[in-house]
N, C-alpha and C positions, 0 to 999 in steps of 0.2 A: 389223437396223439400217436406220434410214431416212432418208431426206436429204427436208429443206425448202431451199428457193431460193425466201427473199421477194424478191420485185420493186425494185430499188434497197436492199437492205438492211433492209425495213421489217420489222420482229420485229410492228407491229401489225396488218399485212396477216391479212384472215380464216381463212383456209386454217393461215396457219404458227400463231392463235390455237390454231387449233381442234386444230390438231396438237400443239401444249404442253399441251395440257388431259386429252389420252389416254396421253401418255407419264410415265416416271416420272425418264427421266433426257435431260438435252440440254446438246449441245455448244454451244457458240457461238462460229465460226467468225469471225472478225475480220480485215476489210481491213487497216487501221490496223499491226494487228501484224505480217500478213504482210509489208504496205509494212517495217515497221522489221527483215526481218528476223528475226522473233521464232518460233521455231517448237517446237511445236506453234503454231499460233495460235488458239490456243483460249483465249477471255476469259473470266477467272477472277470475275467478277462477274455476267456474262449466262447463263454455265453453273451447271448445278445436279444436283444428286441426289438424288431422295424415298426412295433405300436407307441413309443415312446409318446411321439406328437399325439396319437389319437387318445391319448388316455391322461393326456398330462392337464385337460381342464379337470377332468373330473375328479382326479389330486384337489386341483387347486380349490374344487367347491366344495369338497365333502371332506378334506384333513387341511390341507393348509398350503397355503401359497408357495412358500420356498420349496414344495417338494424336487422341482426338477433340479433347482441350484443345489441343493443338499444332496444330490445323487451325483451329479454328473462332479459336481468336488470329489464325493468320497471314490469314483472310480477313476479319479484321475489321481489320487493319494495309491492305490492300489498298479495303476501303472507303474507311478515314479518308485512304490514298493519294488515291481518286477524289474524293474531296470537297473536297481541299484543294489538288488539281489547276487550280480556273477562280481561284482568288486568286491562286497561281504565277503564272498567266499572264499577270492584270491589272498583279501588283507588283513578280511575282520573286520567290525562292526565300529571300534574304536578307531581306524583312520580315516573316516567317514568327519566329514564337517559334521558340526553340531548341527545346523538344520535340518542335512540328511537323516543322522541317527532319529532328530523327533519323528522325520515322516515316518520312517521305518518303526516305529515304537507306534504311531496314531494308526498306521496299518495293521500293526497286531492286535491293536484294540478294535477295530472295524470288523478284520476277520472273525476273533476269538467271541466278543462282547457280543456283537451286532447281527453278524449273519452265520455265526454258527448257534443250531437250536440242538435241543434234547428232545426227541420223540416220544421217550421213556417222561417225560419230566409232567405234570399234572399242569404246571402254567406254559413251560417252555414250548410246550407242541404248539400252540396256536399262538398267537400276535396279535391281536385288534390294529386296523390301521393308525387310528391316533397316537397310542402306545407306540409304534412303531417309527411314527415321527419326532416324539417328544425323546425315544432314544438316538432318532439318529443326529438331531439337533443338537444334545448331550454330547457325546461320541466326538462330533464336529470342531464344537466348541473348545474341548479337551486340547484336539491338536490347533487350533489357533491360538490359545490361551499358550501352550508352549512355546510355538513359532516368536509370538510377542517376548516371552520372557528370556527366549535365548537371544532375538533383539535387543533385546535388555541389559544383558550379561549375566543372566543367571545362570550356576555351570547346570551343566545337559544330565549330569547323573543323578540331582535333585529332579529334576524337572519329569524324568523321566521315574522316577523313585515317590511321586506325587501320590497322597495318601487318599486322593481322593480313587482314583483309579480304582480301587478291590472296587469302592462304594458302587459306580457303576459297573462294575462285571455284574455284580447281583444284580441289577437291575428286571433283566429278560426274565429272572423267577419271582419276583414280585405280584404277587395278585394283583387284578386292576384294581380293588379298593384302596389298596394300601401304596398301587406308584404313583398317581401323582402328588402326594402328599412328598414322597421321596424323593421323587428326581426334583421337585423345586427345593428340597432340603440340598440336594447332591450340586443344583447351581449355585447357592451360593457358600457351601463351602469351597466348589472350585474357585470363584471368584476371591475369599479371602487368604486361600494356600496361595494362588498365582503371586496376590500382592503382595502376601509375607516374604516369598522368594525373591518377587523384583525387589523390593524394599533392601532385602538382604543384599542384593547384586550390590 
């Protein structure tokens, strides 16, 4: 492994160019996140991996099939996050279409829930592969179950106010004896909140 330190932050500085050009995978270490707290802080948009295709059978035979769809989603939920992030700023979160505000709500659940760990934490520091599928399948689900219900006409501050939410934040400190027991408790309550909503719409 090898570390680059551009000068003030600069990813265009020559040296760190010329060092992204020889490697095939890079981290990218983020002030920003550290500031917030956010740990790993490793930014999910400036980070990358040219192993995808080589590693993506051995997903599919040892945890499960959808792995590459369930990523390459949740990092395109994380773009349309960063893009719709300098309007936020300009207007606010409330003159955002309903659809946007869900992606931006299923992004903070991705970030916060999903790929932020506690090092300090007795379950949080490690992840077993499976575990880590079954949350991200969860996670996923979450923001299409909203997408559908703002379809729907259900209003976006319920949808987004969805009780089921804390339930999965806990998930990540769950012992593996005790989640899969929960996260198939945690599916089908999201499935009965979802319906109580549309129903209500």
């Amino acid at each position: 492994m090898g570390a680059v330190s551009p000068p003030g932050g600069d990813f265009s500085e020559p040296v760190t160019q010329n060092t992204l050009r020889i490697i095939k995978t890079f981290w990218g270490l983020d002030s920003d996140l550290a500031d917030r707290r956010h740990f790993p802080a490793i930014h999910w948009l400036t980070s990358y991996s040219l192993y995808l295709d080589s590693i993506e059978d051995w997903w599919k035979e040892q945890v499960g099939e959808d792995w590459r769809k369930l990523r390459d989603k949740a990092v395109s939920i994380l773009q349309k996050e960063s893009e719709l992030r300098e309007i936020v700023r300009l207007v606010g979160p409330d003159a955002l279409p309903d659809r946007d505000r869900v992606v931006l709500e299923a992004a903070r659940v991705i970030r916060e829930d999903f790929l932020q760990q506690n090092a300090m934490h007795d379950v949080d520091t490690y992840c077993p592969v499976d575990k880590q599928l079954k949350m991200f399948k969860t996670v996923l689900k979450l923001h299409d179950k909203s997408l559908e219900a703002v379809k729907k006409g259900a209003p976006v501050e319920k949808i987004i106010e969805v009780p089921v939410k804390s339930e999965i934040a806990r998930l990540k400190i769950l012992p593996q004896e005790e989640f899969n027991k929960k996260v198939k408790k945690i599916n089908e309550q999201m499935d009965k909140q979802f319906e109580n909503l549309i129903e209500g719409a």
